[in-house]
Structures are given as C-alpha cells and as structure tokens.
Backbone and ligand atoms as CSV (ligand in chain L), in Angstrom:
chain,resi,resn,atom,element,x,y,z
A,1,UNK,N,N,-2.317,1.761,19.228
A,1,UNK,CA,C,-1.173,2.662,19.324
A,1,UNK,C,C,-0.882,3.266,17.954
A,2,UNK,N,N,-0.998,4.827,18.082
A,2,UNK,CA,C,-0.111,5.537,16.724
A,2,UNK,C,C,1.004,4.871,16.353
A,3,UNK,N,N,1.147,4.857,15.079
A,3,UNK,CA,C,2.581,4.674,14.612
A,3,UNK,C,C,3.006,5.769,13.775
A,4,UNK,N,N,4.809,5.851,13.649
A,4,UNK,CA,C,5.097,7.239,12.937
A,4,UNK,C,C,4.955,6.537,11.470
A,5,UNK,N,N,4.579,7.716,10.642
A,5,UNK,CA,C,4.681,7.628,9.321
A,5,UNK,C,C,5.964,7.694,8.610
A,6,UNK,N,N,6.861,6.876,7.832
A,6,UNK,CA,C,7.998,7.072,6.956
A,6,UNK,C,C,7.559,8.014,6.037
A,7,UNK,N,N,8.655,9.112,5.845
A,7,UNK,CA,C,8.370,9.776,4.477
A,7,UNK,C,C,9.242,10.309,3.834
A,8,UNK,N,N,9.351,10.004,2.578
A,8,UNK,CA,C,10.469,10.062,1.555
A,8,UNK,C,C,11.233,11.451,1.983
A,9,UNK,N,N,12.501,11.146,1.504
A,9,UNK,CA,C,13.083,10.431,0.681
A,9,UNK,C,C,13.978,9.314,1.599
A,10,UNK,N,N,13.503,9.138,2.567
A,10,UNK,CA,C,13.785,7.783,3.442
A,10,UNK,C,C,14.322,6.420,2.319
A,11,UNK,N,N,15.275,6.014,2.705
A,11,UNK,CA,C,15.567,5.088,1.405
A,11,UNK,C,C,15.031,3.729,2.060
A,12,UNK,N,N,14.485,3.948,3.678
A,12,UNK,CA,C,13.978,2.441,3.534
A,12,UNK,C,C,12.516,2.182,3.073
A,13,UNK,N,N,11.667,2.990,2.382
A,13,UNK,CA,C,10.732,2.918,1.654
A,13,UNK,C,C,10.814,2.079,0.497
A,14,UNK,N,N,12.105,1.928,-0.253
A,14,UNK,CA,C,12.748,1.797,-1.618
A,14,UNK,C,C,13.208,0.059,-1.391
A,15,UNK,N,N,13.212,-0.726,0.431
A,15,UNK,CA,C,13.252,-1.789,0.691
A,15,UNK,C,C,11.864,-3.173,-0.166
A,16,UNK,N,N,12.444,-4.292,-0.115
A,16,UNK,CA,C,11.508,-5.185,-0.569
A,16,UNK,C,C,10.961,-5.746,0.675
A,17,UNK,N,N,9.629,-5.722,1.241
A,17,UNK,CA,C,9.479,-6.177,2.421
A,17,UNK,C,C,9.694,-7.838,2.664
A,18,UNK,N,N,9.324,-8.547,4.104
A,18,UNK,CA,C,9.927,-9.723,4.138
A,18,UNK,C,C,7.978,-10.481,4.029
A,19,UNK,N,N,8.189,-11.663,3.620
A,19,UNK,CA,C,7.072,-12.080,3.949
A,19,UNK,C,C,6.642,-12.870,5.161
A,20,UNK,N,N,5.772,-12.786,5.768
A,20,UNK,CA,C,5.053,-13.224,7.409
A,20,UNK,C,C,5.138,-14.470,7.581
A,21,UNK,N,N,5.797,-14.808,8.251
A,21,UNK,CA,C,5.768,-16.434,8.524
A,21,UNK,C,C,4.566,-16.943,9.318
A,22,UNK,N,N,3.911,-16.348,10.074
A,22,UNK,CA,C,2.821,-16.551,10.425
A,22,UNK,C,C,1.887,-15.591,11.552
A,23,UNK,N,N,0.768,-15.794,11.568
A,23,UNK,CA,C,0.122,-14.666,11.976
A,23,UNK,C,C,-0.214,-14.563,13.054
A,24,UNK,N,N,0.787,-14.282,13.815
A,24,UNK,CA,C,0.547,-14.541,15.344
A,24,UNK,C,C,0.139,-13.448,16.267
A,25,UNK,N,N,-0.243,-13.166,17.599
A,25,UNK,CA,C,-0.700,-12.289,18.548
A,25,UNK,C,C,0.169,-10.957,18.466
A,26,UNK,N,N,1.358,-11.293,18.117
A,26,UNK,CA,C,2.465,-9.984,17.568
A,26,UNK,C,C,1.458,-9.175,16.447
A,27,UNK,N,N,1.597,-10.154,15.231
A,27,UNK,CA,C,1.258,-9.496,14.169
A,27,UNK,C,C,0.235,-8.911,13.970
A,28,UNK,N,N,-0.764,-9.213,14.815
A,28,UNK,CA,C,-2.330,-8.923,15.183
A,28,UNK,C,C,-2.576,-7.753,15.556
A,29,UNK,N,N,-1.870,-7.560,16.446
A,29,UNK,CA,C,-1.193,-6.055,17.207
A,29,UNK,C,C,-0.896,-5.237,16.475
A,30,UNK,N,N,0.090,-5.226,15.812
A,30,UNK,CA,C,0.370,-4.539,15.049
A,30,UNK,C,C,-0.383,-4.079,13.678
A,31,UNK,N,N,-1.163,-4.991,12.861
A,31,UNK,CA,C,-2.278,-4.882,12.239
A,31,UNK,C,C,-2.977,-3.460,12.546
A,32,UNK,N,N,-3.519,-3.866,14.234
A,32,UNK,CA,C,-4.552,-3.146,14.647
A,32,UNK,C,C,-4.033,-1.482,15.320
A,33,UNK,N,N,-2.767,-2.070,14.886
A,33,UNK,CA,C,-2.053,-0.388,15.121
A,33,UNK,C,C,-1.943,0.403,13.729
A,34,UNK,N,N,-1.433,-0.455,12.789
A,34,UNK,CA,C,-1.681,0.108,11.501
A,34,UNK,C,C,-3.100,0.561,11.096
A,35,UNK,N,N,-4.102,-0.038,11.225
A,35,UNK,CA,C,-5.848,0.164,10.821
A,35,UNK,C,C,-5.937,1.936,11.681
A,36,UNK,N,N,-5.476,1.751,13.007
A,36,UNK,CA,C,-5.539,2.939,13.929
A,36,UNK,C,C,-4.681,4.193,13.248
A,37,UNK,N,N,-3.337,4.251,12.825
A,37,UNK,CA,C,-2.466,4.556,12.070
A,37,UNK,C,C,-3.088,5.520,10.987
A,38,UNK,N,N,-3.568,4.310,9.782
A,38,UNK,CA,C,-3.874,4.992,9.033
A,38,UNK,C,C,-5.488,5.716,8.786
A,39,UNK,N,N,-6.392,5.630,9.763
A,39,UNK,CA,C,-7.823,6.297,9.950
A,39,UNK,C,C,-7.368,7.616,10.745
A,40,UNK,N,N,-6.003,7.520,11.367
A,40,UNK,CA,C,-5.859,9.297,12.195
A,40,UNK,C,C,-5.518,9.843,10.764
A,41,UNK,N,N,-4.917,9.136,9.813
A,41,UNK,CA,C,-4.264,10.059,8.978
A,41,UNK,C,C,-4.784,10.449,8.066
A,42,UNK,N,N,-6.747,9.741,8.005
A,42,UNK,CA,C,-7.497,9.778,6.789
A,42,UNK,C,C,-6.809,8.867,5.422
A,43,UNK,N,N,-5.868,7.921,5.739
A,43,UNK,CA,C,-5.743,7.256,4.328
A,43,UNK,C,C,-6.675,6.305,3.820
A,44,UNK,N,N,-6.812,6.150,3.165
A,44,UNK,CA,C,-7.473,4.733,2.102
A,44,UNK,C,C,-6.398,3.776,2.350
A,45,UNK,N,N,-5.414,3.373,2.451
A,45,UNK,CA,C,-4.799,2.505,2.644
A,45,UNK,C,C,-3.098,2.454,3.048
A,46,UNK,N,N,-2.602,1.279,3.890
A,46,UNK,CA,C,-1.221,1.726,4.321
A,46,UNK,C,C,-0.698,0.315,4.375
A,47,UNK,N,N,0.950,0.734,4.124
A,47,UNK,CA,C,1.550,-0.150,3.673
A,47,UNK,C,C,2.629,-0.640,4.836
A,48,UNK,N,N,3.093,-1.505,5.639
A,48,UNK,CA,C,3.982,-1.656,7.172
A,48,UNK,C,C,5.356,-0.915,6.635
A,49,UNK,N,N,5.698,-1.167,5.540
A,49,UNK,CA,C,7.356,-0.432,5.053
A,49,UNK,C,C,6.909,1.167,5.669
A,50,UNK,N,N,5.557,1.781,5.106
A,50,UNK,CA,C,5.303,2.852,5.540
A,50,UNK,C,C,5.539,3.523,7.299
A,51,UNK,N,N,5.261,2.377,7.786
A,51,UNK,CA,C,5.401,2.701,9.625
A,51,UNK,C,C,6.809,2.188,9.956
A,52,UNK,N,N,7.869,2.177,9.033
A,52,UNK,CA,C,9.023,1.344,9.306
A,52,UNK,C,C,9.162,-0.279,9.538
A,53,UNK,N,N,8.016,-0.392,9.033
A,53,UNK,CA,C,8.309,-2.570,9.244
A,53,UNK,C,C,8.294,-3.110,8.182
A,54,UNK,N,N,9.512,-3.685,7.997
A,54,UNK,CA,C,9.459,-4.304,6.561
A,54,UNK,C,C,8.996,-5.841,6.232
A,55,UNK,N,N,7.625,-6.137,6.275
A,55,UNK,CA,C,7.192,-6.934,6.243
A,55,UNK,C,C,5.877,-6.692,5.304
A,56,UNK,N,N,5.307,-7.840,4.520
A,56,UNK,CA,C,4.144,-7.826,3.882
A,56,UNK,C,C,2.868,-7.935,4.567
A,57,UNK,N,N,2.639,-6.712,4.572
A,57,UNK,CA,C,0.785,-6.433,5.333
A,57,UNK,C,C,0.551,-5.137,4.851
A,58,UNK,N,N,-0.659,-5.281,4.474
A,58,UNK,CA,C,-1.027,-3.789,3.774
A,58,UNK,C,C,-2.599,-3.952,4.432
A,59,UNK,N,N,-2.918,-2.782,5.216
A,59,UNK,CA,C,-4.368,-2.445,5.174
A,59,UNK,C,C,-4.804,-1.551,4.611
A,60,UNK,N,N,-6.377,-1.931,4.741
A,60,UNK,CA,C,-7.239,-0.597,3.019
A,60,UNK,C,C,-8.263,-0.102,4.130
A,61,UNK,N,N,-8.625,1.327,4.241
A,61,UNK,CA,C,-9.967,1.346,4.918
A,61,UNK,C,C,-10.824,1.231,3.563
A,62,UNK,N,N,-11.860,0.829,3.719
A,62,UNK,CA,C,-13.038,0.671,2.237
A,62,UNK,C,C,-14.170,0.728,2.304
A,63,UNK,N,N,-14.853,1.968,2.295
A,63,UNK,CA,C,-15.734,2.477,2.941
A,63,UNK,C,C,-16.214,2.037,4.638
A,64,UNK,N,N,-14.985,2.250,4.876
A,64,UNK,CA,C,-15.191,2.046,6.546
A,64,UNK,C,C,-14.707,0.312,7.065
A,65,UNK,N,N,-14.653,-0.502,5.902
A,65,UNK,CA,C,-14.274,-1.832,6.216
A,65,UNK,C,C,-13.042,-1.829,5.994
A,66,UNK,N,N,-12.255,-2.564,7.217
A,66,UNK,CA,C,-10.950,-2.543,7.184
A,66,UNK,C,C,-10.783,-4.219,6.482
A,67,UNK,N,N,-9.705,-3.474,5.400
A,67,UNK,CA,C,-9.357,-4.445,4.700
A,67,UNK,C,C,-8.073,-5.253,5.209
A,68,UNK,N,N,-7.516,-6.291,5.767
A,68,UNK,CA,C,-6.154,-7.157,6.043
A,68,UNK,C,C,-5.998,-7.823,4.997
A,69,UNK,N,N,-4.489,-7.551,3.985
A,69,UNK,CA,C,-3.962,-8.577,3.298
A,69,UNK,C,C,-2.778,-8.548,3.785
A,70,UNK,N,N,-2.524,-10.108,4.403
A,70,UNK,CA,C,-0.897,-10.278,4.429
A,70,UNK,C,C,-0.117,-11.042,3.520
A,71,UNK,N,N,0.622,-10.933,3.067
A,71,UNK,CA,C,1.888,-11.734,1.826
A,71,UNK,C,C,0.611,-11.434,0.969
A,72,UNK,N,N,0.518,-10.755,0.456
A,72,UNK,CA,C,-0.818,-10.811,-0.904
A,72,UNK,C,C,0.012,-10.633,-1.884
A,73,UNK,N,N,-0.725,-11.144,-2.919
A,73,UNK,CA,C,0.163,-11.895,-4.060
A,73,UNK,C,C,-1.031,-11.326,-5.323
A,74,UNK,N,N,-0.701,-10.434,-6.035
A,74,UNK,CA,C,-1.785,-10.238,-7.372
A,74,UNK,C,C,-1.570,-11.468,-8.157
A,75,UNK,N,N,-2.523,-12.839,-8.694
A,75,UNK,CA,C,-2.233,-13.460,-9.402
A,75,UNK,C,C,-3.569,-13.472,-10.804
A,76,UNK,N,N,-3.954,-12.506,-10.599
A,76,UNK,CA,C,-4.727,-11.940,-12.164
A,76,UNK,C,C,-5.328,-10.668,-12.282
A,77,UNK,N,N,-4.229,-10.344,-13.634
A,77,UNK,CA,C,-4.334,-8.496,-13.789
A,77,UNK,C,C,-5.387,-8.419,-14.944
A,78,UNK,N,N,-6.560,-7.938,-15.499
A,78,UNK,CA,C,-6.537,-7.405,-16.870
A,78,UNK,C,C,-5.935,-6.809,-17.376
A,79,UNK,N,N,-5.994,-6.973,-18.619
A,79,UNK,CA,C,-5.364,-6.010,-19.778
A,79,UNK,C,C,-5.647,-4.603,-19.522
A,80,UNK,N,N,-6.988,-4.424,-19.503
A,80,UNK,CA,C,-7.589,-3.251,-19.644
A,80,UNK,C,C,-6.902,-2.354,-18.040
A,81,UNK,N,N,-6.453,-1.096,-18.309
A,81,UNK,CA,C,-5.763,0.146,-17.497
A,81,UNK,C,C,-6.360,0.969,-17.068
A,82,UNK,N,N,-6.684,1.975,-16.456
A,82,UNK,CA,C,-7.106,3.127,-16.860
A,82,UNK,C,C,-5.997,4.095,-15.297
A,83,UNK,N,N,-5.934,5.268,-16.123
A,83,UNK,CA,C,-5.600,6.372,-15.411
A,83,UNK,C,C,-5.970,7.492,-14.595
A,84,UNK,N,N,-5.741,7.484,-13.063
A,84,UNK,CA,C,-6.343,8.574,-12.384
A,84,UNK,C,C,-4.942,9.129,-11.228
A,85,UNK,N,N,-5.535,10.671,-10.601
A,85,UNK,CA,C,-4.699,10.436,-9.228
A,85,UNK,C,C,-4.487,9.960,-8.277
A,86,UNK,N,N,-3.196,9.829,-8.362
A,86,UNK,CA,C,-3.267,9.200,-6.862
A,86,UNK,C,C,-2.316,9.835,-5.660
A,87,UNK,N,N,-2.333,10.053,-3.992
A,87,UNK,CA,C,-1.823,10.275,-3.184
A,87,UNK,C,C,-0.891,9.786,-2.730
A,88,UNK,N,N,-0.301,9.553,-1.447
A,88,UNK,CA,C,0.801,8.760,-0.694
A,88,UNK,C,C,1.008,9.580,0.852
A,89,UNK,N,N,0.574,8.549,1.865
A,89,UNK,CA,C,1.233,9.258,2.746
A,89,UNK,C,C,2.300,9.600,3.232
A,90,UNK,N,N,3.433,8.592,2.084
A,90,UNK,CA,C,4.374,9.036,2.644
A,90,UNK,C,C,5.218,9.891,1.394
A,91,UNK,N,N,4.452,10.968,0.857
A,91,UNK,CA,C,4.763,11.503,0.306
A,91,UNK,C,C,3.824,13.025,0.410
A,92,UNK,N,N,4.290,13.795,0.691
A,92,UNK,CA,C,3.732,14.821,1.204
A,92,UNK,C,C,3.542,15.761,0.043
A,93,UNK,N,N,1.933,16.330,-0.112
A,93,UNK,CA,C,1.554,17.228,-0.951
A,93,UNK,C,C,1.530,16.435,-2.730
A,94,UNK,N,N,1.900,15.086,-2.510
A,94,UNK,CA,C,2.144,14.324,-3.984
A,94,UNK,C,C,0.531,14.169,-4.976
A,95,UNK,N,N,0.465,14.350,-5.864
A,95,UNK,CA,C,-0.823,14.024,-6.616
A,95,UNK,C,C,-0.127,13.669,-8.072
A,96,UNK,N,N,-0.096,12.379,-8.267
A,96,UNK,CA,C,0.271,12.433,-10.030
A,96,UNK,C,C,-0.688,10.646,-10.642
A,97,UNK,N,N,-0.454,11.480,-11.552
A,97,UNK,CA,C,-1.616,10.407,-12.406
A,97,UNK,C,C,-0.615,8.970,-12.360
A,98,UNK,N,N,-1.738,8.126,-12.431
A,98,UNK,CA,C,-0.551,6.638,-12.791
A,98,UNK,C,C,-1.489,5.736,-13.200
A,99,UNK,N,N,-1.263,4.528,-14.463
A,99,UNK,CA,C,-1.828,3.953,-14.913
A,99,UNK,C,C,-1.762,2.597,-14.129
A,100,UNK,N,N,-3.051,2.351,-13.639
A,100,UNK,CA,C,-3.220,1.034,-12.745
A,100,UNK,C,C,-3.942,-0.280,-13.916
A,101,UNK,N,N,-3.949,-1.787,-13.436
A,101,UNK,CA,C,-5.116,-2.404,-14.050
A,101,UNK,C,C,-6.162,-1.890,-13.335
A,102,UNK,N,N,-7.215,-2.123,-14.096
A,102,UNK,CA,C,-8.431,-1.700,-13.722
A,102,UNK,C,C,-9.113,-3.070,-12.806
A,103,UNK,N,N,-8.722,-4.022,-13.315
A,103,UNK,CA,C,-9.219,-5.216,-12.430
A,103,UNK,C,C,-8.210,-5.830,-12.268
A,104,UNK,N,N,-8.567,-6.523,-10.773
A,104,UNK,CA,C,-7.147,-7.811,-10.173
A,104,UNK,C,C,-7.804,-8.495,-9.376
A,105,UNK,N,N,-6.903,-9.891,-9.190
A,105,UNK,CA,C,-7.473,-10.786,-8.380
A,105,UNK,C,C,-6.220,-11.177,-7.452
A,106,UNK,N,N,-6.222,-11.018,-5.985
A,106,UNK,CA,C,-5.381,-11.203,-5.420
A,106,UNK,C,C,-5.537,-12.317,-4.258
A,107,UNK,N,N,-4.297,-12.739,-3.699
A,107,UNK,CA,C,-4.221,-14.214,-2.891
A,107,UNK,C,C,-3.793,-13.503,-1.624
A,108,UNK,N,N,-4.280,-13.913,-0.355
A,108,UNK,CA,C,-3.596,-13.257,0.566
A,108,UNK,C,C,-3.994,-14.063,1.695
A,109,UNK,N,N,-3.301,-13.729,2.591
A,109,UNK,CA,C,-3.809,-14.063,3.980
A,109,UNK,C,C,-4.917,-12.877,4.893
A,110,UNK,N,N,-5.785,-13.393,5.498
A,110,UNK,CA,C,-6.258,-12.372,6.322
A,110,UNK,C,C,-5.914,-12.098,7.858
A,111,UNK,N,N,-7.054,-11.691,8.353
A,111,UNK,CA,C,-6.644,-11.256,9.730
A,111,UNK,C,C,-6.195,-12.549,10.815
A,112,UNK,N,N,-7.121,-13.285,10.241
A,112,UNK,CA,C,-7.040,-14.538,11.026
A,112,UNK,C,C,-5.915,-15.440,10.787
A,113,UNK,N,N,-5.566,-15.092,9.555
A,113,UNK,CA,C,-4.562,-16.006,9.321
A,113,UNK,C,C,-4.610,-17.082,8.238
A,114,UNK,N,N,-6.167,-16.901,7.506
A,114,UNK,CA,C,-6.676,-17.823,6.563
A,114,UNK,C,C,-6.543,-17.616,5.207
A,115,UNK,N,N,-6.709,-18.171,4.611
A,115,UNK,CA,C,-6.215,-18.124,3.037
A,115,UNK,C,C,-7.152,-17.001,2.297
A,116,UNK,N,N,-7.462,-15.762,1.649
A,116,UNK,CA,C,-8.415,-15.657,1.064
A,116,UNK,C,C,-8.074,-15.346,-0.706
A,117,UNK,N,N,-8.811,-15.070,-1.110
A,117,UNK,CA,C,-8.726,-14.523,-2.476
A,117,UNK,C,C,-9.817,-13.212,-3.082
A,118,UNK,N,N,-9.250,-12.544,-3.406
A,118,UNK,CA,C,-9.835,-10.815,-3.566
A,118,UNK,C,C,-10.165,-10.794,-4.837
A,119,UNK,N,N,-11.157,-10.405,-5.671
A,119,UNK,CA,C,-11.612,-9.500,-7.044
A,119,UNK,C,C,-12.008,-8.405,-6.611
A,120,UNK,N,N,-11.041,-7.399,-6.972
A,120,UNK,CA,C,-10.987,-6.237,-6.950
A,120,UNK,C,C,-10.987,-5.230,-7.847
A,121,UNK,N,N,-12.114,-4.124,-8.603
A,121,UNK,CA,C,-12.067,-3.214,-9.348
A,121,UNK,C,C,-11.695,-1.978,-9.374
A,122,UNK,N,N,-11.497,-1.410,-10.383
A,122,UNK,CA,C,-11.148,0.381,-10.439
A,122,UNK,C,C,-10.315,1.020,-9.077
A,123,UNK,N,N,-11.164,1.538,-8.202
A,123,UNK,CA,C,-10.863,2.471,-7.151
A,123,UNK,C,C,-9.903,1.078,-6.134
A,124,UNK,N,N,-10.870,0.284,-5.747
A,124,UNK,CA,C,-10.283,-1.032,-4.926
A,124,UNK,C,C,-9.228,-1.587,-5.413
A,125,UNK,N,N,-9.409,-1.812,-6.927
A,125,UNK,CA,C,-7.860,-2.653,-7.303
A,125,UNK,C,C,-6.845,-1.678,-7.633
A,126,UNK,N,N,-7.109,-0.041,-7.482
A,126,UNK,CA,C,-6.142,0.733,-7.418
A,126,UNK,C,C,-5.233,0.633,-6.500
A,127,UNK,N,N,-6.181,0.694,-5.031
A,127,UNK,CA,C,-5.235,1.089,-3.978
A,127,UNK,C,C,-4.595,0.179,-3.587
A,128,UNK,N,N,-5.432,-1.496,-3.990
A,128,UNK,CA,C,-4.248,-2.494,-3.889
A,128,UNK,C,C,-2.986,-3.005,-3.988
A,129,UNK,N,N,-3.329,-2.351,-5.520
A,129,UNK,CA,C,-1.707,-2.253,-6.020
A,129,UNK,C,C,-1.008,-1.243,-5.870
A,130,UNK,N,N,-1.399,-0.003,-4.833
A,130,UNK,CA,C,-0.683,0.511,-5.094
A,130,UNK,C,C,0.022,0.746,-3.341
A,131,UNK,N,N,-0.657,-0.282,-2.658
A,131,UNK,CA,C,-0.087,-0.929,-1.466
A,131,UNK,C,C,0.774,-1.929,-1.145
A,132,UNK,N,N,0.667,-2.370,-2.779
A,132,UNK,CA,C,1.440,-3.551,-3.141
A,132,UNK,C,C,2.786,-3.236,-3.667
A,133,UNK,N,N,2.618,-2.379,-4.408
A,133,UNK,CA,C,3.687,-1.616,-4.957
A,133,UNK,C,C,5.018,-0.967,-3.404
A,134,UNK,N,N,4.414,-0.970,-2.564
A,134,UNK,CA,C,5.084,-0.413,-1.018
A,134,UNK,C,C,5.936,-1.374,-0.872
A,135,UNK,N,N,5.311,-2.647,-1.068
A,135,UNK,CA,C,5.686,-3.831,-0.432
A,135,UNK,C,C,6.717,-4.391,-0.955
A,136,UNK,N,N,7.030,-4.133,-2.554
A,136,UNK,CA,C,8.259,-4.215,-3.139
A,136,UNK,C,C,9.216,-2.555,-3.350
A,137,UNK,N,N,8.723,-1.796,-2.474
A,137,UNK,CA,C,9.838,-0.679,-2.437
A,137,UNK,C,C,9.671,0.366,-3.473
A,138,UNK,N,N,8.440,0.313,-4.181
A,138,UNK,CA,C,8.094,1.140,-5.066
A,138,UNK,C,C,7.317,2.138,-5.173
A,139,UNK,N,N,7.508,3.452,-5.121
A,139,UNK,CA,C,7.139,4.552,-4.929
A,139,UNK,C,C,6.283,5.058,-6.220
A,140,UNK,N,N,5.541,5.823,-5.389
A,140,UNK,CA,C,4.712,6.667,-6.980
A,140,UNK,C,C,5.602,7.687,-8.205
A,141,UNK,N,N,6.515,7.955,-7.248
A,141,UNK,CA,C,7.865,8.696,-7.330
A,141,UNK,C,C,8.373,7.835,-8.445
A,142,UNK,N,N,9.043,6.688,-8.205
A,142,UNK,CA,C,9.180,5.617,-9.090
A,142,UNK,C,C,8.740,5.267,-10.341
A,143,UNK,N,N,7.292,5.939,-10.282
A,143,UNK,CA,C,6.930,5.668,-11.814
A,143,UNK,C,C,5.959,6.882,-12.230
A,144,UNK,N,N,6.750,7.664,-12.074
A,144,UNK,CA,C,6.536,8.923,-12.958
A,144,UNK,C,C,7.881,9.272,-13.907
A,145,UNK,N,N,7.587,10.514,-14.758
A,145,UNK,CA,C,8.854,10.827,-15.530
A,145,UNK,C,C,9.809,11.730,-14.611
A,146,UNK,N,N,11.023,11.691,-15.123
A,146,UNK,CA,C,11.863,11.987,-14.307
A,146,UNK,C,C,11.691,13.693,-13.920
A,147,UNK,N,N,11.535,14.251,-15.424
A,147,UNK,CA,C,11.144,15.741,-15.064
A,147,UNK,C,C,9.975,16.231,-14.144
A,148,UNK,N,N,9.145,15.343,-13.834
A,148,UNK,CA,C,7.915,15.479,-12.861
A,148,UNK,C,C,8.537,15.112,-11.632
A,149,UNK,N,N,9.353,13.663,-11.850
A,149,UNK,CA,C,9.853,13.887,-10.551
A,149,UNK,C,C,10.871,15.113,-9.592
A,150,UNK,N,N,11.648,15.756,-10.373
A,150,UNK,CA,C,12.660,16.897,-10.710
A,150,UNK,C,C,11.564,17.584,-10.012
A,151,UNK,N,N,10.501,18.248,-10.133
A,151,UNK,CA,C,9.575,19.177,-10.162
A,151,UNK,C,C,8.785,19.015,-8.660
A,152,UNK,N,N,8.543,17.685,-8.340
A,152,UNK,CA,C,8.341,17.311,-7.070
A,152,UNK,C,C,8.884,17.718,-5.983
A,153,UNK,N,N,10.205,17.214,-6.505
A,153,UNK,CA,C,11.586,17.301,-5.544
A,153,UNK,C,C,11.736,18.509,-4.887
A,154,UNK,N,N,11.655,19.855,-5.825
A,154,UNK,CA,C,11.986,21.042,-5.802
A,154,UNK,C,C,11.236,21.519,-5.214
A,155,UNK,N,N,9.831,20.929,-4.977
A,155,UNK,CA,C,8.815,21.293,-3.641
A,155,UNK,C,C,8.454,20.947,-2.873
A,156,UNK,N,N,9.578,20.514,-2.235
A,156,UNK,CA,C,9.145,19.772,-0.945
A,156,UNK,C,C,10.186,20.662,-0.133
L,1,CO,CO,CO,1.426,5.098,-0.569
C-alpha cells in the first residue's frame, strides 16, 4: 500500500520518533509499505516520521537492496567528513550541500527482528544519517544557514 508523503513545513517532521518495542506482523506491514512508498517516489531512502509515523524505521533502497533499520543507533562516526548534495522527499525541489561523516557504524534491528550491525561508507553512510537525522526531527532545512534557508522558503 502507497503511503502519503509529509512535507514541510509540517511541524510533525521536527518530532523525535518513538522507538519499536518490537517487530511484529504490524510493523512488517508497514515496513513493506514504506519499501513500496519510497521506490514509487524514486528515493534512496525514507524515514516513517516522513509517512506520518513517528516511530524509528528508516528504509534505504541500495542499489536495488532494500535496506531495514529499526531503532538504529550510529555508534561509530569517523573524524574524517566530506561534503556533497543532498535531496529530501519531503522537501520539494531542495538540493543543498551538507557535511556528513564519511564512515559509520551502526546498531539496528532488521527485518526480522534481529540484532545487526552496519559499516557504512560515503554515499551509504550518507543516506543513513541522513535518515537518521528524520528520526530525531531534523531536517536538511535544519542545518543549513539561515539565509539559504530564507531563500528556500521564498520558493516554494
Ligand atoms: Co529526507
């Protein structure tokens, strides 16, 4: 099943999601509505705050493999950054640069419900975090300068 897309300036985007108590035939469902969700919309990845559910699950398509992290937890960033664009679906026509780590290692649950742990680089540990970033209410919007944001605003 489609789900609708949230899109700013919706303030429940700006919510901290809840974390999953467990991964049951509900949540499964819904998963597999999000994966559906975000391949009509062509994203790389989507965040549940995004479809209105405020809960921690973020899926990635990645080169065609659907990625499930639920409650994912980054627990090792490098130092090392680097800067590129990035999109949002729930931000329409948005492109602005943002400085990500370049590598992370993240804790999560998967589809099944099992423990896993992710090393993730460049492009991959971009969109992670920046699915992750959903999950605590944080917009790309959020971390740009204010005059870019000003400039955004004014075109939409
Ligand atoms: Co986004």
């Amino acid at each position: 099943m489609l789900l609708n897309i949230v899109k700013y300036p919706n303030l429940d985007l700006n919510k901290k999601s809840q974390e999953v108590q467990a991964v049951n035939d509900e949540i499964k469902q819904f998963v597999l509505n999000m994966i559906e969700t975000m391949k009509k919309e062509d994203g790389v990845g989507l965040a549940a705050p995004q479809v209105g559910v405020s809960k921690r699950i973020v899926v990635v398509n990645w080169h065609g493999d659907d990625l499930v992290l639920i409650n994912p937890m980054i627990i090792q960033k490098s130092w090392r950054k680097d800067i590129k664009t990035e999109g949002c679906l729930s931000l329409p026509k948005a492109e602005f640069k943002i400085k990500r780590h370049k590598d992370i290692t993240v804790k999560s649950l998967d589809y099944s419900g099992k423990n896993v742990k992710i090393k993730a680089s460049n492009l991959l540990a971009r969109i992670i975090q920046h699915e992750i970033d959903h999950l605590n209410g944080v917009l790309l919007v959020d971390k740009i300068n204010n005059k870019e944001k000003k400039k955004y605003e004014e075109s939409l």
